[in-house]
C-alpha positions as CSV (number, residue, x, y, z in Angstrom):
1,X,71.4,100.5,98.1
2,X,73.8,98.4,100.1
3,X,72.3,95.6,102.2
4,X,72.7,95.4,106.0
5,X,74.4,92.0,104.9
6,X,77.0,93.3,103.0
7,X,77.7,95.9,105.2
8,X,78.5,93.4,108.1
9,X,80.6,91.2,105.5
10,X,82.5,94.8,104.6
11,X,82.8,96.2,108.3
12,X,85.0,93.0,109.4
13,X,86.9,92.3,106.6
14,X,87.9,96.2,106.8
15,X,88.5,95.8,110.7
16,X,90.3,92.5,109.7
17,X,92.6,94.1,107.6
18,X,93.3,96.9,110.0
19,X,94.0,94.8,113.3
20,X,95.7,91.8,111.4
21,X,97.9,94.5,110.0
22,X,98.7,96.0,113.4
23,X,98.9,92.9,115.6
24,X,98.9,90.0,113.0
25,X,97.2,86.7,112.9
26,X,97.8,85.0,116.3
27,X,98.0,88.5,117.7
28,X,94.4,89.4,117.0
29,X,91.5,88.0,118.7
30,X,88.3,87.3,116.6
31,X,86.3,88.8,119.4
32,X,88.6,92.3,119.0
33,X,87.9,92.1,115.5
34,X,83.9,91.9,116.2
35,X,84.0,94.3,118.8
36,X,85.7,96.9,116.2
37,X,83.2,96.0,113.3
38,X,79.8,96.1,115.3
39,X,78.8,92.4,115.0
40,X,79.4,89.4,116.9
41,X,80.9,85.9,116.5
42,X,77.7,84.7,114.3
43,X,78.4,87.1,111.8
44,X,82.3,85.7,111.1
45,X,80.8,82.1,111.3
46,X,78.1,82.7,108.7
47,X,79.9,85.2,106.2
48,X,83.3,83.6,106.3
49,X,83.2,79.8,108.4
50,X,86.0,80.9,111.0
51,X,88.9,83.0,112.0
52,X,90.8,81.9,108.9
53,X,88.6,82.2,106.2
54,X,88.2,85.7,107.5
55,X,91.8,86.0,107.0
56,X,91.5,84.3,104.0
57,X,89.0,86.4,102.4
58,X,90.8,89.9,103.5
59,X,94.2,88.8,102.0
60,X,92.2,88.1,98.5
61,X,90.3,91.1,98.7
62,X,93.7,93.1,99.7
63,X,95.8,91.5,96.6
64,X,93.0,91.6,94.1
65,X,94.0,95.5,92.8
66,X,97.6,94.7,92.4
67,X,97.4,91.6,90.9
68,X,95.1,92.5,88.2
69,X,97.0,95.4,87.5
70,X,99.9,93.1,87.1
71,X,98.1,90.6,85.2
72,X,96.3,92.9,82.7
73,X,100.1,94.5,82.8
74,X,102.2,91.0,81.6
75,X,99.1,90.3,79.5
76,X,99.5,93.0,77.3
77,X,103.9,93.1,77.0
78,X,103.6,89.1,76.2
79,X,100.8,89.9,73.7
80,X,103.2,92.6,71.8
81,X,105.6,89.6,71.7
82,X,109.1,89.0,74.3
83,X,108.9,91.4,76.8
84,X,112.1,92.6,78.4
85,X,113.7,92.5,81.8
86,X,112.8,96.0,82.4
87,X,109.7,95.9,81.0
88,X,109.0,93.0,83.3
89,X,110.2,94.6,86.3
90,X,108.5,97.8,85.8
91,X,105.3,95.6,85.2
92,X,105.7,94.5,88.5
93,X,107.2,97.4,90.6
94,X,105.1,100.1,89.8
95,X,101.6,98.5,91.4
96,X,103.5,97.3,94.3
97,X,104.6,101.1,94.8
98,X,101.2,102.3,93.5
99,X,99.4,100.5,96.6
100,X,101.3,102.2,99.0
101,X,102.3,105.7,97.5
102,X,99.2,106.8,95.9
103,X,96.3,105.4,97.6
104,X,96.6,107.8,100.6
105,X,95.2,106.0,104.0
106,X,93.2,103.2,102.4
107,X,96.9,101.9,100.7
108,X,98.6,102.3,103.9
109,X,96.6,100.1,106.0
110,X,96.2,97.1,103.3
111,X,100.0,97.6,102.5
112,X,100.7,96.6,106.5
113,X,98.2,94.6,106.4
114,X,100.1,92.3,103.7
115,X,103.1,93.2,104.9
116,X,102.8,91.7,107.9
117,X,100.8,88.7,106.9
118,X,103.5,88.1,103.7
119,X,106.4,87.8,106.9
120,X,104.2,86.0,109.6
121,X,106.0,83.5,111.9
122,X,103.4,81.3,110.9
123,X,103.7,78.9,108.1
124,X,100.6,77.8,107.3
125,X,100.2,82.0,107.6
126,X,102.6,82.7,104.8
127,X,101.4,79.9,102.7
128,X,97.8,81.5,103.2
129,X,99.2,84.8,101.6
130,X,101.2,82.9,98.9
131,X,98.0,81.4,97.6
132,X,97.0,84.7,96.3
133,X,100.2,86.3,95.4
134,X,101.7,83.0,94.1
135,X,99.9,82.7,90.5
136,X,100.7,85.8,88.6
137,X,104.5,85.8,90.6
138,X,105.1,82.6,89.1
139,X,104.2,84.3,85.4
140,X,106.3,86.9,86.2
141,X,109.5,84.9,87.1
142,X,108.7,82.3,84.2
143,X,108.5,85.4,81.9
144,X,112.3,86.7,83.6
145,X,113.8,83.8,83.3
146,X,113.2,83.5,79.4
147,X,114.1,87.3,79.1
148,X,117.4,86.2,80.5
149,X,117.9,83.1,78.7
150,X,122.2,83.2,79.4
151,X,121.3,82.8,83.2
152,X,120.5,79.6,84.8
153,X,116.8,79.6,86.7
154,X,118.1,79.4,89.8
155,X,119.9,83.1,89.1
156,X,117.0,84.4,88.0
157,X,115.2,83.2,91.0
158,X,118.0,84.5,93.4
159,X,117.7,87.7,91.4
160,X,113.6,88.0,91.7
161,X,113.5,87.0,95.4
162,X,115.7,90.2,96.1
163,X,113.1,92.3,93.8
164,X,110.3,91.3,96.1
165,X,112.6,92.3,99.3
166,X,113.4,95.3,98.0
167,X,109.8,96.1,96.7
168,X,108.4,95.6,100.5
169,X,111.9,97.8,101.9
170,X,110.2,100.8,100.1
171,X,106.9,99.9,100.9
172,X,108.1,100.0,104.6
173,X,110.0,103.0,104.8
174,X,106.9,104.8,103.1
175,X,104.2,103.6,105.8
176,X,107.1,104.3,108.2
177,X,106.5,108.4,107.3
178,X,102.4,108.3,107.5
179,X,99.8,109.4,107.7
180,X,100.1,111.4,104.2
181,X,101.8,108.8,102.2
182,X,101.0,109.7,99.1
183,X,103.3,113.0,99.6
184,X,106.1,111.7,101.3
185,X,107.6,110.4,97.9
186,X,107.0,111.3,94.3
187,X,105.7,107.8,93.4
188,X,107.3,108.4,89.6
189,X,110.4,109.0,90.8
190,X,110.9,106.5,93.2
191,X,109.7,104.1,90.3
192,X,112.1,105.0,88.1
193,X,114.8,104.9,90.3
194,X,114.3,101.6,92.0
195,X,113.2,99.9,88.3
196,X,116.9,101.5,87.1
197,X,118.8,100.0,90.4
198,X,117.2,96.7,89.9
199,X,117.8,96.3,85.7
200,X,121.0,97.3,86.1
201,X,121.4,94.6,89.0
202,X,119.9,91.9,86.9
203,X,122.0,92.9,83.9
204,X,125.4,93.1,86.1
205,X,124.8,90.0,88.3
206,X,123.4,87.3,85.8
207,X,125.9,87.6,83.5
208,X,127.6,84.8,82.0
């Protein structure tokens, strides 16, 4: 049975998730974010330390699904030997996608969510969200750039920040059609197509 402790810590990193998304970081008031989750300041202080560590712990909770299926993904294609580009990119697309197309409600608000913390005006915001998102992208564009050993790293990086941009396009333009994500776009078919566009565009443009 849950405890009314966990409950509280759940209740405001949900409500964190949801306002952050909607009004992001500066935008939101720790006091809204109480308000919404039934506790009070005491609670944030003693589950979390402050404001940020709230943040903090909702952007980790948020990213944890997607990068361990990414991990447990790149894992497996570098344990079967050198993976591809479009194994690689397919590795990395198709979670991305999967948070936002086939998790219904639940997917769309953590998809804003990081969304909007990923683009904050806010440095010190950003470098908050790359802390979590950081380690396993780094394996993945390590892992490109030797699959594309005839490009230099800086092509392969030029290449792999446009991934990402068009990764959170898509994701946008499906929150963009909710409520009922999940049947707004067949999730395999978008895949497909956008994993296609984007081999073909690392094959075309890093060419020697």
């Amino acid at each position: 049975m849950e405890t009314p402790v966990e409950s509280t810590r759940e209740r405001l990193l949900n409500v964190a998730e949801q306002r952050f998304g909607e009004g992001g970081y500066e935008g939101t008031s720790l006091r809204a974010i109480t308000v919404a989750a039934a506790a009070n300041i005491a609670a944030v202080n003693y589950h979390f330390g402050s404001k940020e560590a709230l943040l903090r712990a909702a952007v980790a909770r948020a990213m944890a699904p997607v990068n361990t299926e990414r991990r447990r993904r790149l894992d497996q294609l570098e344990a079967r030997g050198a993976p591809t580009p479009e194994q690689l990119i397919r590795a990395f697309i198709e979670p991305g996608l999967d948070l936002v197309l086939r998790r219904g409600e639940r997917g769309a608000v953590v998809a804003r969510f990081i969304g909007r913390i990923a683009f904050d005006p806010s440095q010190r915001i950003r470098e908050l969200y790359a802390a979590e998102s950081d380690p396993i992208e780094s394996r993945y564009l390590a892992a490109l750039q030797a699959a594309i050993p005839h490009a230099s790293p800086e092509a392969v990086s030029f290449g792999y920040v446009n991934m990402l941009g068009l990764l959170a396009l898509h994701q946008s333009q499906a929150l963009s059609r909710a409520p009922g994500v999940g049947s707004t776009e067949d999730p395999g078919k978008l895949a497909e197509n956008l994993v296609a566009f984007l081999v073909a565009a690392f094959d075309h443009g890093l060419r020697p």
